[in-house]
PLY file of the C-alpha trace (Angstrom):
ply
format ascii 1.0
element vertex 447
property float x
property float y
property float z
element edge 446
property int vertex1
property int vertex2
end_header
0.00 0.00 0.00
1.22 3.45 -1.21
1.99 6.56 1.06
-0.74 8.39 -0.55
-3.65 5.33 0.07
-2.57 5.43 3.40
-2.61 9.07 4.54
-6.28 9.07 1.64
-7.68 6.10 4.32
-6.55 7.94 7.32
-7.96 11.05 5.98
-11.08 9.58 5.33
-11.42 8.02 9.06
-10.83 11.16 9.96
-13.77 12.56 8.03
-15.97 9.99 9.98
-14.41 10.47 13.76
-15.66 14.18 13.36
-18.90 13.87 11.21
-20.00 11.48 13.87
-18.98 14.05 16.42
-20.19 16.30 14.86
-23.52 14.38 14.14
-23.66 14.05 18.26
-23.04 17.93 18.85
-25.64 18.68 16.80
-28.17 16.09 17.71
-27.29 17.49 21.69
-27.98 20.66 20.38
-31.19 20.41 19.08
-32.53 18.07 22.14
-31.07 20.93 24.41
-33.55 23.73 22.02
-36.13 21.41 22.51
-36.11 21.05 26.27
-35.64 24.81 26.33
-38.82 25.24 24.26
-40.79 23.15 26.52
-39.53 24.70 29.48
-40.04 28.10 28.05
-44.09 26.84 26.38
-44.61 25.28 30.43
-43.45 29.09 31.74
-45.63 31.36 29.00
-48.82 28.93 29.87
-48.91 29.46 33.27
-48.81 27.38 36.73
-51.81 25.09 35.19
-49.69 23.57 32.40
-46.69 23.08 34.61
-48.95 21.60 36.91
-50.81 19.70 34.09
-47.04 18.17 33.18
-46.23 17.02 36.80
-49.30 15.25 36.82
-48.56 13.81 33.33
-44.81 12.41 34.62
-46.85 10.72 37.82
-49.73 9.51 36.10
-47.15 7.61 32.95
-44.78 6.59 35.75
-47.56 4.86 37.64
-48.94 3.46 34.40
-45.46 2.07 33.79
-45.38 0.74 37.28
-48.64 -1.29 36.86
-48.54 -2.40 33.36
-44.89 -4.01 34.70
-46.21 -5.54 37.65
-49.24 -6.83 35.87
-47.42 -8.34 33.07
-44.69 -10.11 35.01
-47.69 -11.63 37.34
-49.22 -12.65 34.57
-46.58 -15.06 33.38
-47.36 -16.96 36.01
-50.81 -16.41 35.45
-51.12 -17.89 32.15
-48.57 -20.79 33.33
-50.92 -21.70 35.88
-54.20 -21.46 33.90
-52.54 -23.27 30.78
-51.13 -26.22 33.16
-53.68 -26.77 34.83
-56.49 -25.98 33.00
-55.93 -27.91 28.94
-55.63 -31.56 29.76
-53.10 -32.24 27.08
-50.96 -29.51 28.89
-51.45 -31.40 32.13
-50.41 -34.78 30.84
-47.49 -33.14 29.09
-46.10 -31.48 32.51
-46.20 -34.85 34.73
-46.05 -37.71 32.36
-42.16 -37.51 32.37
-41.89 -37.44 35.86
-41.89 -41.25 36.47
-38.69 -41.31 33.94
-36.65 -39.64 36.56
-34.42 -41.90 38.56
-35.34 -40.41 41.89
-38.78 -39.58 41.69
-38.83 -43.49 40.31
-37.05 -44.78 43.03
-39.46 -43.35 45.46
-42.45 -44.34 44.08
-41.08 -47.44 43.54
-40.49 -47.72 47.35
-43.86 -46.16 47.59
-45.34 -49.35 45.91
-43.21 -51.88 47.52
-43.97 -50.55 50.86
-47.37 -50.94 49.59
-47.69 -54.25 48.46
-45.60 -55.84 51.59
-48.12 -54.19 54.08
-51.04 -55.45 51.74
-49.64 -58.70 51.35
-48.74 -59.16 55.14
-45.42 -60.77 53.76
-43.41 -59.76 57.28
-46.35 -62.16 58.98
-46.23 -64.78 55.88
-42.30 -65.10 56.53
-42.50 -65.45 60.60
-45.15 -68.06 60.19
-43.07 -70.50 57.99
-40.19 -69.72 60.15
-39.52 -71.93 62.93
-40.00 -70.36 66.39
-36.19 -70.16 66.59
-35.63 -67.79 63.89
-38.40 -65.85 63.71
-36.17 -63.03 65.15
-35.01 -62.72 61.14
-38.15 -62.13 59.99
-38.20 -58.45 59.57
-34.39 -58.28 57.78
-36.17 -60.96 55.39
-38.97 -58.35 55.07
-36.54 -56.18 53.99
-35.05 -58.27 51.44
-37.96 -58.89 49.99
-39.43 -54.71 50.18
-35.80 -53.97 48.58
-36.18 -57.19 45.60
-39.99 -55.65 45.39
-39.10 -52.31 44.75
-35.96 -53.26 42.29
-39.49 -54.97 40.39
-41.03 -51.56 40.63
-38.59 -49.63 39.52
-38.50 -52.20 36.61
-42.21 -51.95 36.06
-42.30 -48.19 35.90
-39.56 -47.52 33.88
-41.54 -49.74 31.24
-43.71 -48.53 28.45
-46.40 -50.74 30.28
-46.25 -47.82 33.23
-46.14 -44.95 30.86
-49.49 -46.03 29.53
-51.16 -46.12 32.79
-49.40 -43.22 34.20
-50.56 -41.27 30.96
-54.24 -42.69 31.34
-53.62 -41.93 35.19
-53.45 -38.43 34.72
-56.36 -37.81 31.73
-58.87 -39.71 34.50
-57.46 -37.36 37.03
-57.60 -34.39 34.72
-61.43 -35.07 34.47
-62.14 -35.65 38.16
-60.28 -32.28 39.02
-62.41 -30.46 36.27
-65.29 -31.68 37.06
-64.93 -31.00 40.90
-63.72 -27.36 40.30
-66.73 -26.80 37.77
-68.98 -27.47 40.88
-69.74 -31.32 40.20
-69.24 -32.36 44.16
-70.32 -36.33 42.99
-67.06 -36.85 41.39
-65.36 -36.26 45.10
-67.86 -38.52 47.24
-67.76 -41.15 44.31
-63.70 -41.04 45.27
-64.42 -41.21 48.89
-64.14 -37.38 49.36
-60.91 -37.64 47.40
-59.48 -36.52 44.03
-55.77 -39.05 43.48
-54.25 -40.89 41.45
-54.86 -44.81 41.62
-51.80 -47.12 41.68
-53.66 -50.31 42.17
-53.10 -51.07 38.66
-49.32 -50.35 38.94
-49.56 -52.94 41.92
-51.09 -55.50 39.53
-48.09 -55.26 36.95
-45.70 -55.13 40.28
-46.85 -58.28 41.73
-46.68 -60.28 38.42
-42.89 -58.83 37.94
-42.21 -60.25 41.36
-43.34 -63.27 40.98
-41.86 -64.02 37.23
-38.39 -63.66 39.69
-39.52 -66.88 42.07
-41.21 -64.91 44.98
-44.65 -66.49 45.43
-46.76 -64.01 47.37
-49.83 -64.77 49.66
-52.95 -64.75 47.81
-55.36 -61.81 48.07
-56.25 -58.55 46.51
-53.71 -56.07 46.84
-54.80 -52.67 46.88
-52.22 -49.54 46.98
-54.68 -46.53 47.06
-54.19 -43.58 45.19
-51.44 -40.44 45.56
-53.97 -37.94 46.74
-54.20 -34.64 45.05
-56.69 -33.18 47.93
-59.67 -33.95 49.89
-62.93 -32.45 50.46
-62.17 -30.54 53.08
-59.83 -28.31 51.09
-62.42 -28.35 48.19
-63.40 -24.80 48.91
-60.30 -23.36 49.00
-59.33 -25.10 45.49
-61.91 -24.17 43.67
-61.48 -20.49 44.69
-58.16 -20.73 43.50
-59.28 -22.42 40.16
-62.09 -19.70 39.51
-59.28 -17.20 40.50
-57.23 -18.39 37.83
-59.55 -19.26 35.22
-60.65 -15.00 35.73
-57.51 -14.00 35.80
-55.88 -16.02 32.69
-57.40 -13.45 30.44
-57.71 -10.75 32.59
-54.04 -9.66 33.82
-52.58 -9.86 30.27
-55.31 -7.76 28.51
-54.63 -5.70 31.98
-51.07 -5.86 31.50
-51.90 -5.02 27.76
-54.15 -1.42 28.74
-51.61 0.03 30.75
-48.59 -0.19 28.41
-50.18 0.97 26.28
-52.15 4.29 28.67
-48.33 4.64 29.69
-47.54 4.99 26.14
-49.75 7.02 25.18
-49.38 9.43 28.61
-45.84 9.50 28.04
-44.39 12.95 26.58
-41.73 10.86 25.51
-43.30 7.66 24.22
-39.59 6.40 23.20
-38.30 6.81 26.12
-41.38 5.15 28.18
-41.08 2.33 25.76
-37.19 1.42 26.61
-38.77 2.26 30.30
-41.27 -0.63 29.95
-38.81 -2.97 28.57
-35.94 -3.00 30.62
-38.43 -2.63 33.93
-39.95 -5.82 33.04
-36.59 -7.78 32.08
-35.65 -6.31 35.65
-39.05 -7.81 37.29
-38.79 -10.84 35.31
-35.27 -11.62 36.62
-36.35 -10.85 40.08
-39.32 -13.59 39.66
-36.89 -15.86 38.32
-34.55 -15.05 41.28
-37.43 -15.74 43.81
-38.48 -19.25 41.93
-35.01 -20.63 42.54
-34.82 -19.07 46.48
-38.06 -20.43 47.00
-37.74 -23.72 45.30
-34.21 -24.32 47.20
-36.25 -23.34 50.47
-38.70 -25.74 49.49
-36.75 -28.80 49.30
-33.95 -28.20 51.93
-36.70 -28.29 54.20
-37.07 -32.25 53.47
-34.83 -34.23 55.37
-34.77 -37.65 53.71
-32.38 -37.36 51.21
-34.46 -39.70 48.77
-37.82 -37.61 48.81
-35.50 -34.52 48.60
-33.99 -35.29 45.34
-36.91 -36.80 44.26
-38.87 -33.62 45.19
-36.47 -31.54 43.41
-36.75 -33.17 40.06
-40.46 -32.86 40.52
-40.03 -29.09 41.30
-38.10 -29.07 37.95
-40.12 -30.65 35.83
-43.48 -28.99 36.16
-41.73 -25.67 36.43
-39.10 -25.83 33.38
-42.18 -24.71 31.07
-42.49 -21.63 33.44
-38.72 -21.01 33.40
-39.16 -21.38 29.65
-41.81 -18.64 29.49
-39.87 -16.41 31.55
-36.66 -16.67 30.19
-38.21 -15.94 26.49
-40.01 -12.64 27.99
-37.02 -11.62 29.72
-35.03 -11.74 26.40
-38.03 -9.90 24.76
-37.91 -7.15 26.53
-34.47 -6.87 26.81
-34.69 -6.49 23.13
-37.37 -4.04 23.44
-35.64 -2.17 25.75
-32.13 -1.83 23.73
-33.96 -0.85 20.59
-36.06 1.80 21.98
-32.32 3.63 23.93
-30.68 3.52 20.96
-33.31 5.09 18.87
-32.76 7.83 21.50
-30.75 10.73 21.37
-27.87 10.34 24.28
-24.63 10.57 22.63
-23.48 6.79 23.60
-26.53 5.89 21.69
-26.20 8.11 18.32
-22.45 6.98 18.10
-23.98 3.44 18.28
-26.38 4.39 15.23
-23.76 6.07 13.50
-21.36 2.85 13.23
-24.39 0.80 12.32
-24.87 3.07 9.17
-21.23 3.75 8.82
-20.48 -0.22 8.43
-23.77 -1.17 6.33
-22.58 1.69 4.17
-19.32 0.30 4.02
-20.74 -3.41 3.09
-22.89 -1.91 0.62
-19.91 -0.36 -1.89
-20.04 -3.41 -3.53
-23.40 -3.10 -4.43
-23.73 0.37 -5.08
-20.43 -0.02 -7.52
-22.28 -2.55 -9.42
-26.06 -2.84 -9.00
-28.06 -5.22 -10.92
-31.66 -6.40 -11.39
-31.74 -8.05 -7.98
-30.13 -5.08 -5.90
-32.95 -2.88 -7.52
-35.77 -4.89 -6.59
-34.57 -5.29 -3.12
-34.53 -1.84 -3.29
-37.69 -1.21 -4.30
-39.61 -3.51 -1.61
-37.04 -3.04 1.12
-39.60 -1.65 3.47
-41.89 -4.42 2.91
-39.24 -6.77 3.58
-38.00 -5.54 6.93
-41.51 -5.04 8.26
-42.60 -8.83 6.91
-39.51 -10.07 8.48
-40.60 -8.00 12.11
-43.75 -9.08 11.75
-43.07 -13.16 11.12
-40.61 -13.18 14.37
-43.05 -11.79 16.75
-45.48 -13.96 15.38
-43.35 -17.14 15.79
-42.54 -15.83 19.06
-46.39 -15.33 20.45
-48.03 -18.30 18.42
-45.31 -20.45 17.80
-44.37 -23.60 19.99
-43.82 -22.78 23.27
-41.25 -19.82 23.41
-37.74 -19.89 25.44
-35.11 -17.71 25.66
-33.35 -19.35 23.53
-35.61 -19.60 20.63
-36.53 -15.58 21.09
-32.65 -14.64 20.57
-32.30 -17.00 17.66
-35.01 -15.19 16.08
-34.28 -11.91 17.03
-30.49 -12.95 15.30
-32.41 -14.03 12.32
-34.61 -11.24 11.93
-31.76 -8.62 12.41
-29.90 -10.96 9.87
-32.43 -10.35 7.77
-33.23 -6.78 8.18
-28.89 -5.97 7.72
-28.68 -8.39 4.34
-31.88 -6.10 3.02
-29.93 -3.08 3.75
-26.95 -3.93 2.49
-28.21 -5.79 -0.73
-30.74 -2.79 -1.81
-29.28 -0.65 -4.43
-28.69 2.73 -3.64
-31.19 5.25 -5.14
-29.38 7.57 -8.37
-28.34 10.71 -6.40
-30.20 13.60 -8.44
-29.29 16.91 -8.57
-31.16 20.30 -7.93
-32.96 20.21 -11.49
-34.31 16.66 -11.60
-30.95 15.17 -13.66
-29.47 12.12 -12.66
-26.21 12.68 -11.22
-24.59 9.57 -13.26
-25.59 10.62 -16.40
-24.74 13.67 -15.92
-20.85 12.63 -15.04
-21.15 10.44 -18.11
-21.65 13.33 -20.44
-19.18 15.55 -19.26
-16.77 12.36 -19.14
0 1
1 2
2 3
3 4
4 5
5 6
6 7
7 8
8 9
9 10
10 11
11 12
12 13
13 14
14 15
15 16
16 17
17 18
18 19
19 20
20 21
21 22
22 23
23 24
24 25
25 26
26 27
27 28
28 29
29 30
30 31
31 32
32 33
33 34
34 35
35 36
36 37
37 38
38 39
39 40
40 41
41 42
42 43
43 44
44 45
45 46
46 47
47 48
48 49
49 50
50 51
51 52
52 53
53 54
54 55
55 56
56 57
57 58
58 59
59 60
60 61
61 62
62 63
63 64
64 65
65 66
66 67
67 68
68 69
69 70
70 71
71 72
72 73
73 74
74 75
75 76
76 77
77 78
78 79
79 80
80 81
81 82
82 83
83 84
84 85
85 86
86 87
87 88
88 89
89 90
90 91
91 92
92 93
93 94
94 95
95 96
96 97
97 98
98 99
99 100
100 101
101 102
102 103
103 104
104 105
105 106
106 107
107 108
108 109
109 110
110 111
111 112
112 113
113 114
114 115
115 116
116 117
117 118
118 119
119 120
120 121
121 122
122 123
123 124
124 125
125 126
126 127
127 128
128 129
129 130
130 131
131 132
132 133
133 134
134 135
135 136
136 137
137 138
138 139
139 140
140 141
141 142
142 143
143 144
144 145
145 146
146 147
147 148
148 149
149 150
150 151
151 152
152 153
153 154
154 155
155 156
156 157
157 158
158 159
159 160
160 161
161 162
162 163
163 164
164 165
165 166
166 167
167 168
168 169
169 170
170 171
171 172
172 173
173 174
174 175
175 176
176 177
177 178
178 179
179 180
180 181
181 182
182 183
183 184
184 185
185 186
186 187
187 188
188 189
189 190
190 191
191 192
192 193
193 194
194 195
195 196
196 197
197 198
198 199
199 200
200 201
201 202
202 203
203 204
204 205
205 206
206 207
207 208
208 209
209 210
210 211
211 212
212 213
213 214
214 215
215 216
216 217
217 218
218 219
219 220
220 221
221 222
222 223
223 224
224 225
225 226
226 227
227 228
228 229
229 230
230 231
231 232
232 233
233 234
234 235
235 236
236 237
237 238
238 239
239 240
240 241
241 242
242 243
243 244
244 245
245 246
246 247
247 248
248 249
249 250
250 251
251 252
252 253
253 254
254 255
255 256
256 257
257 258
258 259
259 260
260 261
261 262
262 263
263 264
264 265
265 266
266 267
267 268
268 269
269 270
270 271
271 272
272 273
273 274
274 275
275 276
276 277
277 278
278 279
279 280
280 281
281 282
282 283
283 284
284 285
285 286
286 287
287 288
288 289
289 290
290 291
291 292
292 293
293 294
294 295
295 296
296 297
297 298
298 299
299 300
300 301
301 302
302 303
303 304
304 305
305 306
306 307
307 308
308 309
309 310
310 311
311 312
312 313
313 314
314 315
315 316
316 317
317 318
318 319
319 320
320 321
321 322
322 323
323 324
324 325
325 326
326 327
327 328
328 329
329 330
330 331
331 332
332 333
333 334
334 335
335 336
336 337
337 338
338 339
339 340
340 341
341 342
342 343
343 344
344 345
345 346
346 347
347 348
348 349
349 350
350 351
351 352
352 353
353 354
354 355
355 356
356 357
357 358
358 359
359 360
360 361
361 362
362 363
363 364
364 365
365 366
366 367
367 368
368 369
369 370
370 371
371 372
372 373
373 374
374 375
375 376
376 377
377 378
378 379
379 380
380 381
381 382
382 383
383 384
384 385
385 386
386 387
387 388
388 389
389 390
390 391
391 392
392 393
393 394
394 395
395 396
396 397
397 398
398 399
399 400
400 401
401 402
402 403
403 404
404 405
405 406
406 407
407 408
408 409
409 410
410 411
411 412
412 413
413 414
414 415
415 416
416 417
417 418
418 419
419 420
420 421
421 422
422 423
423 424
424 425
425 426
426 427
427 428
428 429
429 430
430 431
431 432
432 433
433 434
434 435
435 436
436 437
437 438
438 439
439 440
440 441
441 442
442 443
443 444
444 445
445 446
């Protein structure tokens, strides 16, 4: 590279350093005038309009305040109503939980325990005992609860289990729906009782056992049911259902009234917007804080190690979809937030701007060197483009499958993709001068 290249690409970054300065003075400037103006409008007006303003500020920042605690709640809200309330969202949650080892290994000992006690197999073994030994019996009764429960874990790791589990849950689904829609026969037909049965897990159980050699007394064996809750807390449940089934519609169209009031309030509506989205990324990582402080409370208060680990994968399967939800708003709004400060006018965030444009400008010389049929029709539907593109990722991201954070960055990544290879690909429009000519042709000529 020549001397004179050199000191022509230094000059030229030059140029850039102080028409980006100079950009920022100048954009300072005229915010500066425009405060001034607004100052000097409040003053001329009168103590009413300054008045009117400070009741403006608190009336947006209370809007703000509200339309950020109402949307964070209503995560949870929705979580709740959606988990609960669609069957096929209820299997979905606790069918995998038998697949973990240590909720399997406790209900495995659950049914074990079970089927000993029903069977009466510590009584069984000290009656063929002789007198002399019947001090043995209850380490034999061990034995045999630990070889029992090996057989459950066996049976419920099957695809046998997974089928009643599955069917389990549906029957339960429908008992808990009808109950909470005010059908009290479907608790006294239970015995005042909404579970889940295991007698049929006991059934596969015993025949597992007894494939190994183990020939247990005969009799029904009947295991019960893991109850979800009795009668006397049906009052209290079904306030909590009607709560949620109200408020599954209510606090997001809540949430949705006062972002948009603050909005609207706002004097500066770009400014309340990066408000809104950073205050809920900040409330949403608070919640998400507070799930894993109270989950950790939670299951340190257990003391049998077992039930505790067991307990904890529970907590984390029927919670990941709520972490999922979270994490995916959190991300939203982040993005939210980011866009609306650097569509501001702070000088951190116009020297951001300006290097956007400066490199897109700098990947488009290509293009703009030699344009062709595709560069001009990018060109010509660029804003179509970019708003299609907007408009696709938010609405993969609100009625797609079941957002994350991870999927909302990808698409944000892919939408921004998209948005940069428009920009850059579009050909530049022919500069024109003051009398309508086309600046090209007009070089041509003289050339």
């Amino acid at each position: 590279m020549t001397s004179d290249e050199t000191a022509d690409q230094t000059s030229e970054s030059s140029v850039d350093e102080v028409e980006i300065d100079d950009y920022a003075a100048m954009r300072a400037e005229n915010e500066q005038l425009r405060k001034q103006l607004a100052a000097q409008r409040s003053t001329t007006t009168g103590t009413g309009s300054s008045g009117q303003h400070t009741w403006r500020k608190i009336l947006a920042g209370v809007l703000a305040a509200l339309a950020i605690i109402t949307l964070v709640a209503g995560f949870s809200i929705v979580w709740l109503e959606t988990t609960l309330g669609d069957e096929d969202q209820f299997v979905a949650t606790l069918a995998p939980l038998p697949q973990e080892e240590s909720v399997a290994s406790v209900l495995a000992l659950r049914v074990a325990d079970g089927v000993v006690e029903a069977a009466n197999v510590e009584g069984y073994v000290a009656e063929i005992l002789p007198v002399e030994l019947e001090f043995i019996a209850l380490p034999v009764t061990n034995s045999i609860t630990t070889v029992i429960a090996a057989a459950s874990q066996e049976v419920i790791s099957s695809d046998v289990f997974n089928a009643i589990w599955s069917t389990a849950l549906r029957v339960t689904h429908k008992s808990v729906s009808a109950v909470l829609n005010g059908n009290d026969g479907a608790l006294v037909a239970e015995g005042g009782q909404v579970a889940i049965d295991l007698d049929e897990v006991a059934a596969q159980v015993v025949e597992e056992v007894e494939s190994l050699g183990f020939d247990l007394p005969e009799g029904d064996i009947e295991l019960g049911a893991v109850v979800i809750y009795e009668d006397e807390q049906l009052a209290v449940v079904q306030a909590i259902a009607q709560t949620l089934d109200t408020a599954g519609w209510f606090i997001p169209l809540l949430a949705l009234v006062f972002i948009v009031a603050a909005i609207w309030v706002s004097y500066d509506r770009r400014r309340m917007t990066a408000i809104l989205g950073f205050g809920t990324a900040i409330g949403l990582a608070l919640s998400l804080i507070g799930l894993r402080m109270g989950r950790n409370w939670l299951i340190n208060a257990i003391e049998e190690e077992t039930k505790r680990e067991a307990a904890g994968e529970a907590w984390d399967t029927i919670v990941n979809r709520l972490y999922e939800m979270m994490w995916a708003g959190l991300i939203l709004a982040l993005i939210v937030g980011i866009a609306a400060w650097v569509m501001g006018p702070g000088p951190r965030a116009i020297r951001a701007r300006a290097w956007v444009s400066e490199t897109i400008e700098r990947w488009r010389r290509p293009v703009a060197a030699d344009p062709n049929s595709f560069t001009n029709f990018v060109a010509n539907w660029k804003p179509t483009i970019e708003v299609v593109a907007v408009a696709v990722g938010f609405i993969y991201i609100f009625f797609g499958p079941s957002p994350s954070g991870f999927s909302v960055l990808l698409t944000a990544v892919i939408v921004l993709a998209v948005v940069v290879a428009t920009e850059v690909l579009a050909a530049p429009e022919p500069e024109v001068d003051t009398e309508g000519n086309d600046v090209a042709e007009v070089v041509d000529v003289v050339g």
